[in-house]
Biopython code that builds the backbone (N, CA, C, O; Angstrom):
import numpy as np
from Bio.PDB.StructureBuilder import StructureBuilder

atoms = [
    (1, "UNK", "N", (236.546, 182.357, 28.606)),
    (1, "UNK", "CA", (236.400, 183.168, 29.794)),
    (1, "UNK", "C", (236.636, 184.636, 29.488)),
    (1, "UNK", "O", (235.824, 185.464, 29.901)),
    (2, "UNK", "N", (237.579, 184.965, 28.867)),
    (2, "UNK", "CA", (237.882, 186.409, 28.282)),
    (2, "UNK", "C", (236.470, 187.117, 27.842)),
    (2, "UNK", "O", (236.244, 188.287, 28.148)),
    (3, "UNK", "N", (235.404, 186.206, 26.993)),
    (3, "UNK", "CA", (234.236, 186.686, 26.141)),
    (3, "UNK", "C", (233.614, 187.273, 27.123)),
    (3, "UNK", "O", (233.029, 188.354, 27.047)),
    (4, "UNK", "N", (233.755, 186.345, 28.406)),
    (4, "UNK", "CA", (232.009, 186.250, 29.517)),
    (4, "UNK", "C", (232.451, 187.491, 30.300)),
    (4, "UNK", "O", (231.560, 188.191, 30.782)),
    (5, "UNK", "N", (234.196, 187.964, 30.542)),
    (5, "UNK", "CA", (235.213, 188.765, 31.180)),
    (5, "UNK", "C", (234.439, 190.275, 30.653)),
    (5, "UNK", "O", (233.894, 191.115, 31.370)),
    (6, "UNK", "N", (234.588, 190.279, 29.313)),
    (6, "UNK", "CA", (234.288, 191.206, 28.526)),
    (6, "UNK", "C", (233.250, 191.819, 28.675)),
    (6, "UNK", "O", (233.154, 193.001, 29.005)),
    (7, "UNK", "N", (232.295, 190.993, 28.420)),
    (7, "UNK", "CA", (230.927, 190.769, 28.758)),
    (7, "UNK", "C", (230.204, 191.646, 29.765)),
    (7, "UNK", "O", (229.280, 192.440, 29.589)),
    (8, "UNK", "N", (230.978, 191.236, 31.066)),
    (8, "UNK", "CA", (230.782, 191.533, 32.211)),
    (8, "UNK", "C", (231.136, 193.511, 32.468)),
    (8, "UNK", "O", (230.493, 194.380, 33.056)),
    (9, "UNK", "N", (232.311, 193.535, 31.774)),
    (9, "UNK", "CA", (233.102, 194.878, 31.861)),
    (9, "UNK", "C", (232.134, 195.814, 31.098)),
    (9, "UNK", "O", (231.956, 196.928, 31.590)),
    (10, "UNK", "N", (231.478, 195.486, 29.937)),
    (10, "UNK", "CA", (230.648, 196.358, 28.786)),
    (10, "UNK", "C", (229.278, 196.691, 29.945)),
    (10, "UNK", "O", (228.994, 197.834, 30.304)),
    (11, "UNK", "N", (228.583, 195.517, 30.382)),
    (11, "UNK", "CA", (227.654, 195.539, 31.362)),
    (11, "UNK", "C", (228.005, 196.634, 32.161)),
    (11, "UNK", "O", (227.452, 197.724, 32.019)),
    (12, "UNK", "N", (228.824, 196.441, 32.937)),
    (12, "UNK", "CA", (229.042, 197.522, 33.668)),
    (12, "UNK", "C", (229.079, 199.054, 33.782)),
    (12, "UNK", "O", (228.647, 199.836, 34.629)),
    (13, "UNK", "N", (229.910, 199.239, 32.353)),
    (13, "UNK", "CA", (230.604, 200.375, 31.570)),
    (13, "UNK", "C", (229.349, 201.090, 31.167)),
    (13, "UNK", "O", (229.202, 202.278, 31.453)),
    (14, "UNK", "N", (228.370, 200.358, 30.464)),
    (14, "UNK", "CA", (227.299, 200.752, 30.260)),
    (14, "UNK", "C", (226.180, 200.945, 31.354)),
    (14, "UNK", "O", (225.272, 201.690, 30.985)),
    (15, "UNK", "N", (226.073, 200.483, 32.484)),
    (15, "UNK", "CA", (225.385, 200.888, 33.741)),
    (15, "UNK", "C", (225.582, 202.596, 34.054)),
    (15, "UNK", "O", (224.778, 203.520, 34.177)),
    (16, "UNK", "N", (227.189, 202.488, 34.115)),
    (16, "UNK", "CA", (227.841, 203.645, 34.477)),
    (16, "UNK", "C", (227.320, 204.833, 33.562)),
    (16, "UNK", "O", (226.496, 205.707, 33.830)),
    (17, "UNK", "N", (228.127, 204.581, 32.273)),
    (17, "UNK", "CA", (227.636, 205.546, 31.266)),
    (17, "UNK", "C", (226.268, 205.829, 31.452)),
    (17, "UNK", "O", (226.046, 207.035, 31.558)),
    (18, "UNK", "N", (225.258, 205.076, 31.527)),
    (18, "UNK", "CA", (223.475, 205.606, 31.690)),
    (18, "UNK", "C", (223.827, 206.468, 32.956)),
    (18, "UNK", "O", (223.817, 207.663, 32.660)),
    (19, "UNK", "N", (224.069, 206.284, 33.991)),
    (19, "UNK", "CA", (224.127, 206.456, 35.269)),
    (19, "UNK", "C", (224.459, 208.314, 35.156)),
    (19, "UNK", "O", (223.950, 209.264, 35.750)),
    (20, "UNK", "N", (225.435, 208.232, 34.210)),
    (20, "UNK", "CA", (226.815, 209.930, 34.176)),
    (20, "UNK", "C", (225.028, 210.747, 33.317)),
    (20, "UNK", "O", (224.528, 211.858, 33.494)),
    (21, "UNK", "N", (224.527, 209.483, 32.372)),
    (21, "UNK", "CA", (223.382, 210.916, 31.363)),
    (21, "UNK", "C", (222.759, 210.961, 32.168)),
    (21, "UNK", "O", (222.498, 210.028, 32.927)),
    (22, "UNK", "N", (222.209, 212.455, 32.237)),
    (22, "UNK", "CA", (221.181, 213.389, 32.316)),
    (22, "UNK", "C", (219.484, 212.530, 32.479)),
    (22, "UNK", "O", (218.739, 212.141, 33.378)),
    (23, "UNK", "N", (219.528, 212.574, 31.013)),
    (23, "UNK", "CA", (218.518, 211.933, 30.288)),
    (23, "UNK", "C", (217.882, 210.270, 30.849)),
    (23, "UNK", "O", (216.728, 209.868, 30.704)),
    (24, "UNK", "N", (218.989, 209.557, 31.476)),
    (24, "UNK", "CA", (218.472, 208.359, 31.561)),
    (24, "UNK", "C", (218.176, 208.503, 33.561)),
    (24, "UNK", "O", (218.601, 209.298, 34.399)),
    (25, "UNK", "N", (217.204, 207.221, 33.644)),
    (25, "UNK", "CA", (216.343, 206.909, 34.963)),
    (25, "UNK", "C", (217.653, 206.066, 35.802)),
    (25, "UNK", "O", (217.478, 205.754, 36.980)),
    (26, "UNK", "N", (218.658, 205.810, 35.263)),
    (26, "UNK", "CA", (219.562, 204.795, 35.723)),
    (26, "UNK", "C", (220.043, 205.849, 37.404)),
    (26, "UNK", "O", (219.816, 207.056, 37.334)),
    (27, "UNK", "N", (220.516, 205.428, 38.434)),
    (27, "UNK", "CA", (221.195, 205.613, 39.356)),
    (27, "UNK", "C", (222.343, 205.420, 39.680)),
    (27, "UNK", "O", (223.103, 204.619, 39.136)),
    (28, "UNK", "N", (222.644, 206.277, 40.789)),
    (28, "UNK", "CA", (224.083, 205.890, 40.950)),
    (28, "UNK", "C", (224.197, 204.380, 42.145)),
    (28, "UNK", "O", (225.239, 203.745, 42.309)),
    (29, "UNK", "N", (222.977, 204.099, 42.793)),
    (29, "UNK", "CA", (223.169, 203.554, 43.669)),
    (29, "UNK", "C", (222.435, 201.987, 42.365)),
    (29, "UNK", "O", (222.736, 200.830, 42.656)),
    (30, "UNK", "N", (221.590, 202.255, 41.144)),
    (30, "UNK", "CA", (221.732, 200.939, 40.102)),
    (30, "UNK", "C", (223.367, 200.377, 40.251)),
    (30, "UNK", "O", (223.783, 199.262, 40.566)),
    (31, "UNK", "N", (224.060, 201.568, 39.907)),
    (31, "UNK", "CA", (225.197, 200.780, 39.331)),
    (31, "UNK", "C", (226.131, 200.766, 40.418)),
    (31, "UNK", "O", (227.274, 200.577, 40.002)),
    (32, "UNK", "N", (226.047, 200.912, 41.802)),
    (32, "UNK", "CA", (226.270, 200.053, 42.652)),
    (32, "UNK", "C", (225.927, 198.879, 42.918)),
    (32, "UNK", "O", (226.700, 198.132, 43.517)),
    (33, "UNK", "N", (224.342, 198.369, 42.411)),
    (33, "UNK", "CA", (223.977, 197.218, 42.727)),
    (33, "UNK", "C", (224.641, 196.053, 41.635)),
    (33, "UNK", "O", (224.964, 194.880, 41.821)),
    (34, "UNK", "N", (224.676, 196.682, 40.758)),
    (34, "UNK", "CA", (224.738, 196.197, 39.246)),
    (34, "UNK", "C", (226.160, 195.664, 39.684)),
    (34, "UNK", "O", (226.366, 194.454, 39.587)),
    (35, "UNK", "N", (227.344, 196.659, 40.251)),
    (35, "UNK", "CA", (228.723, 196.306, 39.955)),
    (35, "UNK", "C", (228.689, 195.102, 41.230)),
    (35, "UNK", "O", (229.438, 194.149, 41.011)),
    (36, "UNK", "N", (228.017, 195.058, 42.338)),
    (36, "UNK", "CA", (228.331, 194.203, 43.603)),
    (36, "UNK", "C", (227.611, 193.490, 43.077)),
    (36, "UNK", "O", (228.490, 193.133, 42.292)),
    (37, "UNK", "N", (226.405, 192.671, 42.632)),
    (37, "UNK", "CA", (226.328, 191.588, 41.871)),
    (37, "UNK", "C", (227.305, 190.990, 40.814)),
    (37, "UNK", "O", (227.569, 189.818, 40.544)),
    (38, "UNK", "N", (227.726, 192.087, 40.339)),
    (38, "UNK", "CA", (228.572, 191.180, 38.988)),
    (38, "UNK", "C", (229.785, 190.638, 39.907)),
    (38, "UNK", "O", (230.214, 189.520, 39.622)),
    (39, "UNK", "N", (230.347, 191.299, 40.934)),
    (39, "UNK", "CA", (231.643, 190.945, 41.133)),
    (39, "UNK", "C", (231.359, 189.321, 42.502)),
    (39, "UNK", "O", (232.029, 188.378, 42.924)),
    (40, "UNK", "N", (230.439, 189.695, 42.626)),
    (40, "UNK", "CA", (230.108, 188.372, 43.521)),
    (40, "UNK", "C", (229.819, 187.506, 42.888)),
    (40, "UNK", "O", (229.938, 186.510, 43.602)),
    (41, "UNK", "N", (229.386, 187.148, 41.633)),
    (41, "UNK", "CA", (229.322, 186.675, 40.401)),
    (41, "UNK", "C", (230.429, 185.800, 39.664)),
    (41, "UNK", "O", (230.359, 184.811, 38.935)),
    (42, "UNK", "N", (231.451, 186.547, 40.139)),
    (42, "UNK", "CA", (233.042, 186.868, 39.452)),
    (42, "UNK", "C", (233.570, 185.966, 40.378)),
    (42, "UNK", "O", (234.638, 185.452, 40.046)),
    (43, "UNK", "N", (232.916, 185.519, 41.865)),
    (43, "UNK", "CA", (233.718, 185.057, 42.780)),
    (43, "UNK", "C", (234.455, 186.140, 43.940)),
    (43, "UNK", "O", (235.035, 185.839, 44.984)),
    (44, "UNK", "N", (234.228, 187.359, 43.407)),
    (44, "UNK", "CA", (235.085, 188.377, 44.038)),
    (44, "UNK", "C", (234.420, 189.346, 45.500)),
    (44, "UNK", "O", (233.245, 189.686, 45.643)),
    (45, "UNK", "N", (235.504, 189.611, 46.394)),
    (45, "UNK", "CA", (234.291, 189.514, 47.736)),
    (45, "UNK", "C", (234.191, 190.877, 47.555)),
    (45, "UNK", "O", (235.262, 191.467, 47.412)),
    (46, "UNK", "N", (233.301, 191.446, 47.529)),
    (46, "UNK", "CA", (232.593, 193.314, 47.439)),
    (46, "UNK", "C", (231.747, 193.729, 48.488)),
    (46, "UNK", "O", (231.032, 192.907, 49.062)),
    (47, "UNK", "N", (231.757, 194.909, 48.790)),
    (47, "UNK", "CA", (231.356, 195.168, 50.025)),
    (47, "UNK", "C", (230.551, 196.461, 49.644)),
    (47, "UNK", "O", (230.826, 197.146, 48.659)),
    (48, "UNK", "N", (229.419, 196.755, 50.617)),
    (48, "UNK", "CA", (228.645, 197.935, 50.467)),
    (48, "UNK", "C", (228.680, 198.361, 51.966)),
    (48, "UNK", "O", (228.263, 197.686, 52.907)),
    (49, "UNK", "N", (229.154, 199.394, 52.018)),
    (49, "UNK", "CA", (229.335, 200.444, 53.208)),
    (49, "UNK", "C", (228.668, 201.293, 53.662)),
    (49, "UNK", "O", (228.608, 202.217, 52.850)),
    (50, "UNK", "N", (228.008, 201.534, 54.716)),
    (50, "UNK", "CA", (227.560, 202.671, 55.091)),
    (50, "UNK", "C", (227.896, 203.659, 55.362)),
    (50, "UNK", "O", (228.465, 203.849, 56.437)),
    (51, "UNK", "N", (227.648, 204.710, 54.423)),
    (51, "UNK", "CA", (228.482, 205.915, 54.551)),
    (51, "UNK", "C", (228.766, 206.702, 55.565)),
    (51, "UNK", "O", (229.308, 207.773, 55.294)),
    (52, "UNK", "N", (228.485, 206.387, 56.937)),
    (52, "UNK", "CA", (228.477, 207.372, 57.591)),
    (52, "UNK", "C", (229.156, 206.355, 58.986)),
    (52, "UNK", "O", (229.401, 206.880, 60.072)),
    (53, "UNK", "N", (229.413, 204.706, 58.689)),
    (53, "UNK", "CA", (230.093, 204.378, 59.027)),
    (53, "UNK", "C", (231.148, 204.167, 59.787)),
    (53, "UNK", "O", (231.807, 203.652, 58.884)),
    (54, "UNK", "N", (231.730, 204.139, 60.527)),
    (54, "UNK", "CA", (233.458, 204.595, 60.790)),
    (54, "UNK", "C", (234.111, 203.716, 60.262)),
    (54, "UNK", "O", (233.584, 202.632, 60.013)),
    (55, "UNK", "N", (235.558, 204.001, 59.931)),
    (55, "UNK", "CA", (236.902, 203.109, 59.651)),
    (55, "UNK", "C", (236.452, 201.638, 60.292)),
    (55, "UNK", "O", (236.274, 200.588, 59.675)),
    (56, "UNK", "N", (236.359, 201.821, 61.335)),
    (56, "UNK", "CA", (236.675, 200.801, 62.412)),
    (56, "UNK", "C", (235.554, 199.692, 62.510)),
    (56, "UNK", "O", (235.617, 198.538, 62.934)),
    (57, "UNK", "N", (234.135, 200.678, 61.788)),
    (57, "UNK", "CA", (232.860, 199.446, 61.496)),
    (57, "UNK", "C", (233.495, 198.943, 60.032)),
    (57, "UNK", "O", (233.747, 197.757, 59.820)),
    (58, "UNK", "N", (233.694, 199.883, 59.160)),
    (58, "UNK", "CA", (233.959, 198.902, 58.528)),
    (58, "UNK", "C", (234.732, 198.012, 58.120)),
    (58, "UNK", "O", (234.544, 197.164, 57.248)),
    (59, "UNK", "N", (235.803, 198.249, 58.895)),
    (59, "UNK", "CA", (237.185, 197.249, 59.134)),
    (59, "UNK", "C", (236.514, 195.951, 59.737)),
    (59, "UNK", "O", (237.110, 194.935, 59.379)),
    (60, "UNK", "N", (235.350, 195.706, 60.620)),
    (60, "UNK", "CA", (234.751, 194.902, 61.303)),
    (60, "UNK", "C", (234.192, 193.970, 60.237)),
    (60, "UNK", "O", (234.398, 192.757, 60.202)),
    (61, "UNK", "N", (233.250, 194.869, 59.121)),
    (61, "UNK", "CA", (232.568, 194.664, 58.367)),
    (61, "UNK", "C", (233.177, 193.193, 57.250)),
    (61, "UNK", "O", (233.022, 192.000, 56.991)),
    (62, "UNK", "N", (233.729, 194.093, 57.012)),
    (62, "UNK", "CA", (235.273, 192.965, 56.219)),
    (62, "UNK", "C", (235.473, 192.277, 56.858)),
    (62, "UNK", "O", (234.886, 191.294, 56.405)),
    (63, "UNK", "N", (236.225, 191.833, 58.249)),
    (63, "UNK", "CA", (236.776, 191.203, 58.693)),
    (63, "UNK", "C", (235.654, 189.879, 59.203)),
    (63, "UNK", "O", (236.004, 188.725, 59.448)),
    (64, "UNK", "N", (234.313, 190.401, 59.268)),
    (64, "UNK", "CA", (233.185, 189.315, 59.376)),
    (64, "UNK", "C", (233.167, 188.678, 57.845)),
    (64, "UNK", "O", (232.663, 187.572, 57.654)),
    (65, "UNK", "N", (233.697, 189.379, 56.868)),
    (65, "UNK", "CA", (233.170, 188.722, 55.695)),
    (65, "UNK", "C", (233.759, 187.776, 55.398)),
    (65, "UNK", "O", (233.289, 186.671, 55.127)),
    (66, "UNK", "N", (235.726, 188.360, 55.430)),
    (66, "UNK", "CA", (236.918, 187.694, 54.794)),
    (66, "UNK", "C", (237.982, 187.897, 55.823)),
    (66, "UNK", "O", (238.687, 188.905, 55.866)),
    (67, "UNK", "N", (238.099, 186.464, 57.000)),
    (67, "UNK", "CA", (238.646, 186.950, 57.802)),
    (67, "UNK", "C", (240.118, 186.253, 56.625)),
    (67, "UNK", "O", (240.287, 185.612, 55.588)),
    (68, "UNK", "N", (241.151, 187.208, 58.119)),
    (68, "UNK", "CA", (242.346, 187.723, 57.685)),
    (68, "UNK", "C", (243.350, 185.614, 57.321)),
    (68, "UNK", "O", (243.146, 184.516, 57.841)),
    (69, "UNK", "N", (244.043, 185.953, 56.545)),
    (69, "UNK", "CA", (244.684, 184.621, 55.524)),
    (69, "UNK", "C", (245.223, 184.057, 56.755)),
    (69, "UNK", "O", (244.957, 182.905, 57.099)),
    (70, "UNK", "N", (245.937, 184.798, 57.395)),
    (70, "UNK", "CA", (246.502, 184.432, 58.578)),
    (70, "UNK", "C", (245.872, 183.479, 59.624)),
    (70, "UNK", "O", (246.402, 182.533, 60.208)),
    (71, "UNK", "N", (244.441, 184.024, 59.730)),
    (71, "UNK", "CA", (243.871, 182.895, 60.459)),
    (71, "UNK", "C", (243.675, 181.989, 59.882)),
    (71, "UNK", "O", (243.620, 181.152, 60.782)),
    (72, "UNK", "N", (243.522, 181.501, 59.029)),
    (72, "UNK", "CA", (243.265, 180.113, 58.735)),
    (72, "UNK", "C", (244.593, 179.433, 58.216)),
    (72, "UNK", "O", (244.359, 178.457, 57.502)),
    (73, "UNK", "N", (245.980, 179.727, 58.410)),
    (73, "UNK", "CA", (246.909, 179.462, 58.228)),
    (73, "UNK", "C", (247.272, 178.788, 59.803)),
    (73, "UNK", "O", (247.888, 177.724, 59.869)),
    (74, "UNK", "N", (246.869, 179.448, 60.928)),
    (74, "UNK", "CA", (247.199, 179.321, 62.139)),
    (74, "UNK", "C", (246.209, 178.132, 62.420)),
    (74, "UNK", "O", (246.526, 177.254, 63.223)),
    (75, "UNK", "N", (245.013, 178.108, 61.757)),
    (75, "UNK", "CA", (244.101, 176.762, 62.446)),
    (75, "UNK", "C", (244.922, 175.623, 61.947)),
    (75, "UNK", "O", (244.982, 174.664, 62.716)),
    (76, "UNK", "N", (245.539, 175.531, 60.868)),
    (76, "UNK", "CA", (246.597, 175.025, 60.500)),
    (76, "UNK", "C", (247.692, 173.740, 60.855)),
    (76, "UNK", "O", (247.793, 172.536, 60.622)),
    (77, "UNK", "N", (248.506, 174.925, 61.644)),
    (77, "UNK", "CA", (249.669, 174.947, 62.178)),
    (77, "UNK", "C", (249.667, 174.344, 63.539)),
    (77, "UNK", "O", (249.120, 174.902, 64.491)),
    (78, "UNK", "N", (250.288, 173.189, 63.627)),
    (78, "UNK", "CA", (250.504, 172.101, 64.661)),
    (78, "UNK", "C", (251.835, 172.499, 65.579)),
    (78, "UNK", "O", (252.795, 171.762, 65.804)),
    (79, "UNK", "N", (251.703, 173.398, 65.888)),
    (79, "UNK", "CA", (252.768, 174.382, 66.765)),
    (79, "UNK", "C", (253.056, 173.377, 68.139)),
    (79, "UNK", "O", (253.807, 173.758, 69.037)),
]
sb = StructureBuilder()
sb.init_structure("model")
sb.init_model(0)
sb.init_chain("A")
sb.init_seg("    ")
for serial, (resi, resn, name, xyz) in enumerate(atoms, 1):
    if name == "N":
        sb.init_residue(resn, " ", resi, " ")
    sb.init_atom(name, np.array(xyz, "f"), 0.0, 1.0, " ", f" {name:<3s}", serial, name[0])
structure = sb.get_structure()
């Protein structure tokens, strides 16, 4: 797992790095796509925001994705 870990981090690193040259076609919004695939990939929940957004959409945003631990602790609980 460490190799595929690695793997994953160089991928990235290297998105980025194209992304910083001049010279290369890469974007900044590639290696947004690049990093929210890999990490959903990873199992890991990632989010893309609209920048212009508020706090409060995207507090929503999240909270549609990954609701809070708490609730499903409470569906739970035989109170």
């Amino acid at each position: 797992m460490d190799t595929e870990k690695s793997a994953t981090e160089l991928k990235q690193q290297g998105v980025i790095e194209a992304a910083q040259d001049p010279e290369s076609n890469v974007t900044s919004a590639d290696v947004q796509k690049t990093i929210l695939a890999e990490s959903k990939k990873a199992g890991v929940t990632a989010f893309t925001f609209d920048p212009d957004a508020t706090q409060e959409e995207k507090a929503a945003q999240a909270r549609d994705v990954s609701p809070s631990p708490f609730a499903a602790q409470a569906s739970l609980c035989r109170c």
